[in-house]
Gaussian input, Z-matrix of N, CA and C with variables (Angstrom, degrees):
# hf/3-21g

backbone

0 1
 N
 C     1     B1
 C     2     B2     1     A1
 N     3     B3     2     A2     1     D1
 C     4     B4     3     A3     2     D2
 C     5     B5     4     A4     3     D3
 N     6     B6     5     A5     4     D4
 C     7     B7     6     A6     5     D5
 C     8     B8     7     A7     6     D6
 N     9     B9     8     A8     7     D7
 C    10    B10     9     A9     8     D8
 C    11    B11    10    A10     9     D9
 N    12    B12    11    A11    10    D10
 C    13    B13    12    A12    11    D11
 C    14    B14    13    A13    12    D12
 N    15    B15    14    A14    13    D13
 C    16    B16    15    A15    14    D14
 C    17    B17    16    A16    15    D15
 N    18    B18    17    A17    16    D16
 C    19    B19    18    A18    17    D17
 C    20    B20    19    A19    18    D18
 N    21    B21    20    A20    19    D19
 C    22    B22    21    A21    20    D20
 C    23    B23    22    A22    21    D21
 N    24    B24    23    A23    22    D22
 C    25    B25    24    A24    23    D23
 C    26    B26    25    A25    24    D24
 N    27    B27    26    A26    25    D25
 C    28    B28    27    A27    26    D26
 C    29    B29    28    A28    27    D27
 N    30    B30    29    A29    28    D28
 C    31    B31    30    A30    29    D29
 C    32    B32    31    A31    30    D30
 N    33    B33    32    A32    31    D31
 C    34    B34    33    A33    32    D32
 C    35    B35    34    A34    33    D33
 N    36    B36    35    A35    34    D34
 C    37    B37    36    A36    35    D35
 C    38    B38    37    A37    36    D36
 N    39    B39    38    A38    37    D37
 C    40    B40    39    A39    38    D38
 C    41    B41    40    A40    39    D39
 N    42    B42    41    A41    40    D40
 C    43    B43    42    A42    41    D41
 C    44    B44    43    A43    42    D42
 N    45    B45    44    A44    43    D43
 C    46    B46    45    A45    44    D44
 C    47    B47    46    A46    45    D45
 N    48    B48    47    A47    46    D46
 C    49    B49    48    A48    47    D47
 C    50    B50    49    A49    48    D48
 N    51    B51    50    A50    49    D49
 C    52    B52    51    A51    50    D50
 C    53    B53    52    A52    51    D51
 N    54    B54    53    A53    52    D52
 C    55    B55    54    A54    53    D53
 C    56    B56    55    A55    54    D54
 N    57    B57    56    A56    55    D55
 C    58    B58    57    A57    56    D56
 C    59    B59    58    A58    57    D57
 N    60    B60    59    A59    58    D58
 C    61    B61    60    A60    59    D59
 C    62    B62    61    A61    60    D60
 N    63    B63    62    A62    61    D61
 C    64    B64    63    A63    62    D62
 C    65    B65    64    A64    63    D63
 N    66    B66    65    A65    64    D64
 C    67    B67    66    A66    65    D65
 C    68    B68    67    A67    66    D66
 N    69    B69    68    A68    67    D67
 C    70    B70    69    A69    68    D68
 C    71    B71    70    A70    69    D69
 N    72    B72    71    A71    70    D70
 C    73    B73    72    A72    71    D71
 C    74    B74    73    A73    72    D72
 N    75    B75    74    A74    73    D73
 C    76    B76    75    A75    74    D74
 C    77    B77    76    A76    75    D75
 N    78    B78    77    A77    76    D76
 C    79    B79    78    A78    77    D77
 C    80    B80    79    A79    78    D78
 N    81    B81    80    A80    79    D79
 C    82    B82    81    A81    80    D80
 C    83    B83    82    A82    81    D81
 N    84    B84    83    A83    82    D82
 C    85    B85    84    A84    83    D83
 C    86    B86    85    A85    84    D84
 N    87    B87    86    A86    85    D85
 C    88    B88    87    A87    86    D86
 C    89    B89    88    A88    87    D87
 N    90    B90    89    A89    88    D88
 C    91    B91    90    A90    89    D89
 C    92    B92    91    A91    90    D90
 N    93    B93    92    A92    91    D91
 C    94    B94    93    A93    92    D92
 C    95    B95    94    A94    93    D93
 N    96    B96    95    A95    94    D94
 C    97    B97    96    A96    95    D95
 C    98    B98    97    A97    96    D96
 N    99    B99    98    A98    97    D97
 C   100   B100    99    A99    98    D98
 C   101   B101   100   A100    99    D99
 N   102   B102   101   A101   100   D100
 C   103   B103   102   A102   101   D101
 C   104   B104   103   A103   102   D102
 N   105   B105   104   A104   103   D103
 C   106   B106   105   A105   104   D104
 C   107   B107   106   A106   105   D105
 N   108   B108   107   A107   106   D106
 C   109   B109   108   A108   107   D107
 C   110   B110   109   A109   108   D108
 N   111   B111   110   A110   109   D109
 C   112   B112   111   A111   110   D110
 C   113   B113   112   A112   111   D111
 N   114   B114   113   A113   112   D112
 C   115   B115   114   A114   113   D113
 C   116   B116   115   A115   114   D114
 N   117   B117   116   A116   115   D115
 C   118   B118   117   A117   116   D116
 C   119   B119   118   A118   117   D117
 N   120   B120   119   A119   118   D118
 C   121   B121   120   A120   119   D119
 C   122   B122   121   A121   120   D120
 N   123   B123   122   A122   121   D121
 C   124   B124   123   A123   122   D122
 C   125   B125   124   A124   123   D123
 N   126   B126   125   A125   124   D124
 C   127   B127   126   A126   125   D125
 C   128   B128   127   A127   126   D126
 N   129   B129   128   A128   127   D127
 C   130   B130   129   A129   128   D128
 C   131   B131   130   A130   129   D129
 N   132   B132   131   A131   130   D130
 C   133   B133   132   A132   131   D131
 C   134   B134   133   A133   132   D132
 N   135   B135   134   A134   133   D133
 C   136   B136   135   A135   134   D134
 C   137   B137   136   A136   135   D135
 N   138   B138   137   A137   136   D136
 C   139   B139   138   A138   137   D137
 C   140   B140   139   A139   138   D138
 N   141   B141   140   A140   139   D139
 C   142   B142   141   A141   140   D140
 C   143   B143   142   A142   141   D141
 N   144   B144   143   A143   142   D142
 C   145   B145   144   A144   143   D143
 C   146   B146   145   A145   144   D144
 N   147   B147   146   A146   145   D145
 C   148   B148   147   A147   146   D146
 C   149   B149   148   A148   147   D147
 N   150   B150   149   A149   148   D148
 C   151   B151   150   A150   149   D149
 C   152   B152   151   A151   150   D150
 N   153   B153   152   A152   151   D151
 C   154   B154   153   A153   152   D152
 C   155   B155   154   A154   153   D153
 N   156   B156   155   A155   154   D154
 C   157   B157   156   A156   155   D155
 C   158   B158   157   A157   156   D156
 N   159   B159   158   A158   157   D157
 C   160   B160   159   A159   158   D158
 C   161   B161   160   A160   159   D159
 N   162   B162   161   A161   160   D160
 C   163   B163   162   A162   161   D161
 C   164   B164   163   A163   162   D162
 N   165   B165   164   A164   163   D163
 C   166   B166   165   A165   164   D164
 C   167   B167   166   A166   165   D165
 N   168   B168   167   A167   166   D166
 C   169   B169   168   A168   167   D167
 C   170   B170   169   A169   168   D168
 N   171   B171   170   A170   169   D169
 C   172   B172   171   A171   170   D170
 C   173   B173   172   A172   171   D171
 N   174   B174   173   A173   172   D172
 C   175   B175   174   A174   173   D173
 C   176   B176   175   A175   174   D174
 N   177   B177   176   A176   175   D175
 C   178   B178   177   A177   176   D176
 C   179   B179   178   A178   177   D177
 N   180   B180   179   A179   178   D178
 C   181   B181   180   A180   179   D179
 C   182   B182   181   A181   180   D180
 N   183   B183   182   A182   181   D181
 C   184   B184   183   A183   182   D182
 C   185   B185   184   A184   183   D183
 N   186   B186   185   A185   184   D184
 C   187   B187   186   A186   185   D185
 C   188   B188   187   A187   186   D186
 N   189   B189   188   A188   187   D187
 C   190   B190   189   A189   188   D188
 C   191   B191   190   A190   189   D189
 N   192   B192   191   A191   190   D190
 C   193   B193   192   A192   191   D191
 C   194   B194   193   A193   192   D192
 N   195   B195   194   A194   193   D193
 C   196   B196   195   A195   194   D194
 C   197   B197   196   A196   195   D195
 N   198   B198   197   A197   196   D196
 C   199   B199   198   A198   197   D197
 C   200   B200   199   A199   198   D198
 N   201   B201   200   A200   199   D199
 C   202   B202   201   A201   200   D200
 C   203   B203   202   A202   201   D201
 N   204   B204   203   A203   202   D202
 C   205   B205   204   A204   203   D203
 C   206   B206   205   A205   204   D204
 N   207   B207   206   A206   205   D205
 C   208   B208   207   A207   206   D206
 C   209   B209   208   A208   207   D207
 N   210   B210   209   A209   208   D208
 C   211   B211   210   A210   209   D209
 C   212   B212   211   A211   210   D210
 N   213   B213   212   A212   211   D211
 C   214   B214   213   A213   212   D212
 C   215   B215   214   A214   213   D213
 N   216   B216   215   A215   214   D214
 C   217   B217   216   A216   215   D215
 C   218   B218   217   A217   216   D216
 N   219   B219   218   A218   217   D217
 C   220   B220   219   A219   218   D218
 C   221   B221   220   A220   219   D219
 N   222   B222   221   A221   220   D220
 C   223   B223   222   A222   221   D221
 C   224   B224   223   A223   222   D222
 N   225   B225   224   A224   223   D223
 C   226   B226   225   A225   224   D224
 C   227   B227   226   A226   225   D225
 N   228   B228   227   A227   226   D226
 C   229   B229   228   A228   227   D227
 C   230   B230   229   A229   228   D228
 N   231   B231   230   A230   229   D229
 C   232   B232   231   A231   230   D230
 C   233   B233   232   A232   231   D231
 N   234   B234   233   A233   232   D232
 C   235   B235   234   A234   233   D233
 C   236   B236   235   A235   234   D234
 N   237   B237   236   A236   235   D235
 C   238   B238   237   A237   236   D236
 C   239   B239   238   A238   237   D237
 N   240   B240   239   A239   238   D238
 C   241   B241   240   A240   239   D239
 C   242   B242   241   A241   240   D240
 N   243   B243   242   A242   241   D241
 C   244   B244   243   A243   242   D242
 C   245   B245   244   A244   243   D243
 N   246   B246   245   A245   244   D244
 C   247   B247   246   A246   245   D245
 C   248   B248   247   A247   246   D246
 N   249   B249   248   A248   247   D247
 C   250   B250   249   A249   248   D248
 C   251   B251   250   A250   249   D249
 N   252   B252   251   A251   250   D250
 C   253   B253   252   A252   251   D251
 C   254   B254   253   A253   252   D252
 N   255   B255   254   A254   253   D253
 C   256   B256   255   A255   254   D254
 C   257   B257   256   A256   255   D255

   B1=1.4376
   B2=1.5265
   B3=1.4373
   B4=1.3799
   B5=1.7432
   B6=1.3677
   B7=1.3194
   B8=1.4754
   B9=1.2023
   B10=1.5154
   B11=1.7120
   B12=1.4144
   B13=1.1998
   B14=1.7433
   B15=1.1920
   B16=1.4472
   B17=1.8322
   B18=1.1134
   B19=1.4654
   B20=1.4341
   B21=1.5211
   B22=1.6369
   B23=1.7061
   B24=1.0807
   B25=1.2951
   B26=1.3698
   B27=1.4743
   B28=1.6363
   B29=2.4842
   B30=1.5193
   B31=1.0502
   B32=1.9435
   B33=1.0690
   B34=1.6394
   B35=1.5695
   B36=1.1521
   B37=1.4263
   B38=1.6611
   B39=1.6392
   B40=1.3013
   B41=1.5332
   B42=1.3762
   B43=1.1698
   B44=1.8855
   B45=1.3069
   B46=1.3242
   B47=1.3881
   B48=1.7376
   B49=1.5730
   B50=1.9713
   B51=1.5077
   B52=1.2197
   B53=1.2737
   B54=1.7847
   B55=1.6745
   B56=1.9642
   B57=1.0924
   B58=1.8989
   B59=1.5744
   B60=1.3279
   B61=1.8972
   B62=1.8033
   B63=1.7892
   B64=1.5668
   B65=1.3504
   B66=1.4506
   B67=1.3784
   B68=1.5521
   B69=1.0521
   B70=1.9957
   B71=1.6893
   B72=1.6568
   B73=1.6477
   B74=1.2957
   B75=1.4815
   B76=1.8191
   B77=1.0417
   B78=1.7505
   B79=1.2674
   B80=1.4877
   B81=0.8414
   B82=1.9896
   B83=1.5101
   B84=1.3300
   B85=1.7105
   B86=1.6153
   B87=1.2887
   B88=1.7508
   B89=1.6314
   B90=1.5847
   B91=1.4189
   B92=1.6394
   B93=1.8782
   B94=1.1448
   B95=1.6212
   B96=1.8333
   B97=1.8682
   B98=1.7521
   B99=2.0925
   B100=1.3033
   B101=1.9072
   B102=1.0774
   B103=1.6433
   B104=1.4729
   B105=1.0021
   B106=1.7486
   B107=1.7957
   B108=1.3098
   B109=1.3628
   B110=1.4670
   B111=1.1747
   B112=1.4940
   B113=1.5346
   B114=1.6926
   B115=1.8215
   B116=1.3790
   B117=1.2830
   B118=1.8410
   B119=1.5777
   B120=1.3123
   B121=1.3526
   B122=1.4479
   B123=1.4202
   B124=1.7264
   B125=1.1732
   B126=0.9980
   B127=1.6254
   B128=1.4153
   B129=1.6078
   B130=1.2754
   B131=1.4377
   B132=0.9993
   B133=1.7834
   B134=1.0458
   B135=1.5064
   B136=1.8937
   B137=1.0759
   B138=1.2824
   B139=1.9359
   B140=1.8330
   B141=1.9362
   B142=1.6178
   B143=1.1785
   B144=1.2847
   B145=1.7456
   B146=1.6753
   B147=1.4460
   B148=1.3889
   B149=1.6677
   B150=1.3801
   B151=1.2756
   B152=1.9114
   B153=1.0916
   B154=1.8466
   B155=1.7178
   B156=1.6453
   B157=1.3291
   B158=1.3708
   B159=1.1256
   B160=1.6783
   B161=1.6788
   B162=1.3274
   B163=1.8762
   B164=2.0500
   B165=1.3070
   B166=1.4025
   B167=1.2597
   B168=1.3031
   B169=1.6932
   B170=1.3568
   B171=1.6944
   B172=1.6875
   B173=1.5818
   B174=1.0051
   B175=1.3138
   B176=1.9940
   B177=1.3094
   B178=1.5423
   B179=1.7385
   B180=1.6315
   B181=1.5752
   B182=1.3523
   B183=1.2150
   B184=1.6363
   B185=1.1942
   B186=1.3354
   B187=1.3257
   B188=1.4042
   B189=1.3939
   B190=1.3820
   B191=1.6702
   B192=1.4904
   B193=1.8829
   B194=1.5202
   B195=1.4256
   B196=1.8679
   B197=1.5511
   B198=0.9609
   B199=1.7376
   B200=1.2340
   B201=1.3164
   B202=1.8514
   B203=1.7354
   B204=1.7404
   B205=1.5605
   B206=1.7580
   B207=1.7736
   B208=1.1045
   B209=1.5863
   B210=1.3032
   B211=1.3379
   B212=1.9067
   B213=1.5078
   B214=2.0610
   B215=0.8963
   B216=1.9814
   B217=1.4120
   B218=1.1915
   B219=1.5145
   B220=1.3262
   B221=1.7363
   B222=1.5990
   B223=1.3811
   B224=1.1283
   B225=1.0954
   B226=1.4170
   B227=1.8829
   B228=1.5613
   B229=1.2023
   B230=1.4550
   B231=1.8610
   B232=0.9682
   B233=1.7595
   B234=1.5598
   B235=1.4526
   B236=1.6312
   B237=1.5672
   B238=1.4031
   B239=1.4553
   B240=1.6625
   B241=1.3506
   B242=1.4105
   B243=1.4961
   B244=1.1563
   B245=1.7677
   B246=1.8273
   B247=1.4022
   B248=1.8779
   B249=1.2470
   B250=1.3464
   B251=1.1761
   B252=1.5818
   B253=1.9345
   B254=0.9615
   B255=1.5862
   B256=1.4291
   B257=1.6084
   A1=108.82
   A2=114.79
   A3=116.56
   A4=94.64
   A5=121.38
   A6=123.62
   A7=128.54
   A8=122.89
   A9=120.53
   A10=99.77
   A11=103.82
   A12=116.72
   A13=136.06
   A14=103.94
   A15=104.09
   A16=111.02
   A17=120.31
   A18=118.56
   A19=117.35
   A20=113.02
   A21=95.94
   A22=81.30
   A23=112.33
   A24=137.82
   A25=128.50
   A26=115.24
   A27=92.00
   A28=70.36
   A29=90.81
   A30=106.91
   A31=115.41
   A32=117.83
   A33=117.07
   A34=116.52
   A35=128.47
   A36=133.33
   A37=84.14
   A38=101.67
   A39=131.04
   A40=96.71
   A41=130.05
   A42=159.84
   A43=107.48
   A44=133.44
   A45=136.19
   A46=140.71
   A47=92.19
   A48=101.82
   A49=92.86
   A50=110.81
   A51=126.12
   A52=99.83
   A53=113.37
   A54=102.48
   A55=90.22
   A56=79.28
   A57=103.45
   A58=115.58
   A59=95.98
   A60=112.09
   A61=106.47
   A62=105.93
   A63=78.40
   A64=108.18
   A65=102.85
   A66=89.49
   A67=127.21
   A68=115.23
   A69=130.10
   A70=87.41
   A71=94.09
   A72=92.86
   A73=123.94
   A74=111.68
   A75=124.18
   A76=112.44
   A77=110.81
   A78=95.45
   A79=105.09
   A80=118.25
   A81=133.03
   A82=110.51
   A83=95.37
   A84=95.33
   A85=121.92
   A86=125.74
   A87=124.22
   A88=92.54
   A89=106.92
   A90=90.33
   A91=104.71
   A92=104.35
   A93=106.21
   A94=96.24
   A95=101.14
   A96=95.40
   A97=99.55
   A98=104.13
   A99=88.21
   A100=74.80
   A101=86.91
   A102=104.95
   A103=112.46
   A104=125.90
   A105=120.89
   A106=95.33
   A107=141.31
   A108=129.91
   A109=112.51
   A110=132.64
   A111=104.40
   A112=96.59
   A113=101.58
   A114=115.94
   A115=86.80
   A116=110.14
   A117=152.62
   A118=99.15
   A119=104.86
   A120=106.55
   A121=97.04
   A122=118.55
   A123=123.17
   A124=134.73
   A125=138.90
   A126=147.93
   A127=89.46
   A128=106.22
   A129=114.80
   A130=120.97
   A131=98.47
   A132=111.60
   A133=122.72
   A134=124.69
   A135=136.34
   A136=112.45
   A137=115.98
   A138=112.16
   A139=87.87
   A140=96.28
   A141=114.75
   A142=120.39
   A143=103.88
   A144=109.28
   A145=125.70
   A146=114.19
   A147=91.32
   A148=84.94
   A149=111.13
   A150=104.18
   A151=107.26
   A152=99.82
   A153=112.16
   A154=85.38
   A155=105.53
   A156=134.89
   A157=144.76
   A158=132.65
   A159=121.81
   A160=86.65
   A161=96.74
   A162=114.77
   A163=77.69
   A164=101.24
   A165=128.06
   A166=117.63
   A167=114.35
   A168=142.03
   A169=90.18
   A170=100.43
   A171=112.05
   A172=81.78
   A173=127.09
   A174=133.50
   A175=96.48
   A176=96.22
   A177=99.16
   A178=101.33
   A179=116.27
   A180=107.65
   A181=116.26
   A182=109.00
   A183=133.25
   A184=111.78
   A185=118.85
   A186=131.27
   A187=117.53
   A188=136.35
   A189=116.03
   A190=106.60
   A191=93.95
   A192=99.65
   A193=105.66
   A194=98.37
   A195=91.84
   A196=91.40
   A197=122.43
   A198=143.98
   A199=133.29
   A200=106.80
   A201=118.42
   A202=101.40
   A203=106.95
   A204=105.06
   A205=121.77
   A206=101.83
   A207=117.47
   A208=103.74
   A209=133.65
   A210=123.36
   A211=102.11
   A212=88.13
   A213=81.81
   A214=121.68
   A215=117.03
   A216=116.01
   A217=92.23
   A218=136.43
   A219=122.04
   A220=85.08
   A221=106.41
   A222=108.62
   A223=116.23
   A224=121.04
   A225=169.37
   A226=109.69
   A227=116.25
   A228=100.59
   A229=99.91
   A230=107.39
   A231=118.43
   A232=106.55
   A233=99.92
   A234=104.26
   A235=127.26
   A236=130.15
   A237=109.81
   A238=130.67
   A239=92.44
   A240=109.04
   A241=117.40
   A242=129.03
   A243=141.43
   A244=98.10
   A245=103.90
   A246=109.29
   A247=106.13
   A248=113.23
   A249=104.57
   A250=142.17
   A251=116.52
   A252=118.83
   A253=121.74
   A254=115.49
   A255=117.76
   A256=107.21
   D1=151.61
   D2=-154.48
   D3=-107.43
   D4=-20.34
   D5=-168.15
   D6=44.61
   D7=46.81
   D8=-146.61
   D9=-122.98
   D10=118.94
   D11=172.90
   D12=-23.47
   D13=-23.38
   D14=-172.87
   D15=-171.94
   D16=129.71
   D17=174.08
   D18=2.44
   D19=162.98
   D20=156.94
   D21=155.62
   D22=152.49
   D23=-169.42
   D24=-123.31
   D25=141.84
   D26=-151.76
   D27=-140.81
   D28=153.57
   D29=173.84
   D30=-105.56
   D31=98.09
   D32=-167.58
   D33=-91.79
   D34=155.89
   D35=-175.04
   D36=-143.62
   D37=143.39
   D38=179.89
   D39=-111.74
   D40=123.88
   D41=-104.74
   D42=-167.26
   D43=103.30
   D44=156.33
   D45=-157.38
   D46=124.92
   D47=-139.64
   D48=-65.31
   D49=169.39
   D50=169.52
   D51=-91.69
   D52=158.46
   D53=165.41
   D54=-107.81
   D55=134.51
   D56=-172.32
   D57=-133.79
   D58=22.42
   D59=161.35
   D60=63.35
   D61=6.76
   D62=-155.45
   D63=139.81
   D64=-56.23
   D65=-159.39
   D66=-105.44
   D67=171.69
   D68=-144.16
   D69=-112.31
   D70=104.13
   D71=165.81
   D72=-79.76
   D73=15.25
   D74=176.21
   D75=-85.67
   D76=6.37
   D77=-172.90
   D78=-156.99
   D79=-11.54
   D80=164.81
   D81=-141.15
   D82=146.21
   D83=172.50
   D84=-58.72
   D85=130.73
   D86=-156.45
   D87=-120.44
   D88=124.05
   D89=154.38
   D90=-131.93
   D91=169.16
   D92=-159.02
   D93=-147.14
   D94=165.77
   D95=-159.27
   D96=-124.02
   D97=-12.04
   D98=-152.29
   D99=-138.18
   D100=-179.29
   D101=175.08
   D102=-118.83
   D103=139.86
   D104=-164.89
   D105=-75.67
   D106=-4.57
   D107=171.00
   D108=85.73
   D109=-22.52
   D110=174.09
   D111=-138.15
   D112=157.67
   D113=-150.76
   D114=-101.83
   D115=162.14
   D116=169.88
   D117=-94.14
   D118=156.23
   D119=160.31
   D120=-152.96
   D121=100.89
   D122=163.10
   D123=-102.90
   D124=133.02
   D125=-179.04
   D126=-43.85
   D127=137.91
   D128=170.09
   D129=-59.31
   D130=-46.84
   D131=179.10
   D132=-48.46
   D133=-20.25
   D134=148.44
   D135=-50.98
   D136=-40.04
   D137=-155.21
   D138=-70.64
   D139=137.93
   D140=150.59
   D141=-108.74
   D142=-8.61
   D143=175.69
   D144=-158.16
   D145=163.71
   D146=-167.76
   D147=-141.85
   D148=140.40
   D149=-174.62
   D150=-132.88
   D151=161.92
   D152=-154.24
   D153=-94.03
   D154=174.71
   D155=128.53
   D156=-130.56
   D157=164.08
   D158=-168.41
   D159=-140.48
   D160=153.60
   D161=-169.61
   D162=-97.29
   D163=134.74
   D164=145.22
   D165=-119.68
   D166=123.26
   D167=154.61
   D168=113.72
   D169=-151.08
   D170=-148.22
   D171=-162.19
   D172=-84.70
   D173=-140.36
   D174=-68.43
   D175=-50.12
   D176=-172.81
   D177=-130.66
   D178=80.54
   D179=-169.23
   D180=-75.57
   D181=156.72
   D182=169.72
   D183=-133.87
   D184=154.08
   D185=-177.90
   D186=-90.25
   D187=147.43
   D188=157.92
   D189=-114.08
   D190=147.59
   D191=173.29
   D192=-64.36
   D193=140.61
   D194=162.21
   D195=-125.22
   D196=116.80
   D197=158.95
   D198=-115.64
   D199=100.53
   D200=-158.80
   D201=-103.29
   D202=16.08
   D203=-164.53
   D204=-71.05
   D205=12.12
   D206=-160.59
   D207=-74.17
   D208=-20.24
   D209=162.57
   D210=-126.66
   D211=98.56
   D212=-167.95
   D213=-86.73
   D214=148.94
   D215=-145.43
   D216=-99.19
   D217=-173.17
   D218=-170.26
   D219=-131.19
   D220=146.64
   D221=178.46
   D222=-122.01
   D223=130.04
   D224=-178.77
   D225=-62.26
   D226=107.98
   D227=167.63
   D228=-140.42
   D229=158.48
   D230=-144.08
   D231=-144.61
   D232=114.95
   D233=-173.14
   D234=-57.41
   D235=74.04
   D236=-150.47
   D237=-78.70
   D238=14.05
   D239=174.75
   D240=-90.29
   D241=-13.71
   D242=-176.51
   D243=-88.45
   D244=166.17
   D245=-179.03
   D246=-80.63
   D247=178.91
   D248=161.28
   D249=-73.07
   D250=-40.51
   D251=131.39
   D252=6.81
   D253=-65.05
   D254=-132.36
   D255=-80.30

């Protein structure tokens, strides 16, 4: 329970790490077969980066990381309930 004084709204992202032995797709190509099994849940407003995957092979697939967080963009959020003014 959050106990929190008054309304308020929170934006969530569901979150699950790969097991990747180790290794840092910021910096070599990483591939991975399994998902570590249990989810994150972080306020959007943490995230600095968001990174992809692509299926490699056929017979026995793996994923590869795509992580471009090497110059990070900054994200932008935007109340769409408010006017444009505001």
């Amino acid at each position: 329970m959050l106990r929190l004084k008054s309304a308020c709204q929170y934006l969530l992202a569901t979150v699950t790490h790969c097991k990747t032995k180790g290794d840092d797709a910021t910096i070599n190509p990483v591939l991975y077969s399994e998902l570590e099994g249990t989810f994150h849940f972080v306020d959007l407003t943490a995230v600095v980066a968001v990174v992809g995957c692509v299926k490699v092979g056929a017979r026995m697939p793996k994923f590869g990381i795509i992580d471009q967080s090497e110059d990070l963009a900054q994200a932008s959020f935007h109340d769409s309930e408010r006017g444009k003014d505001d």
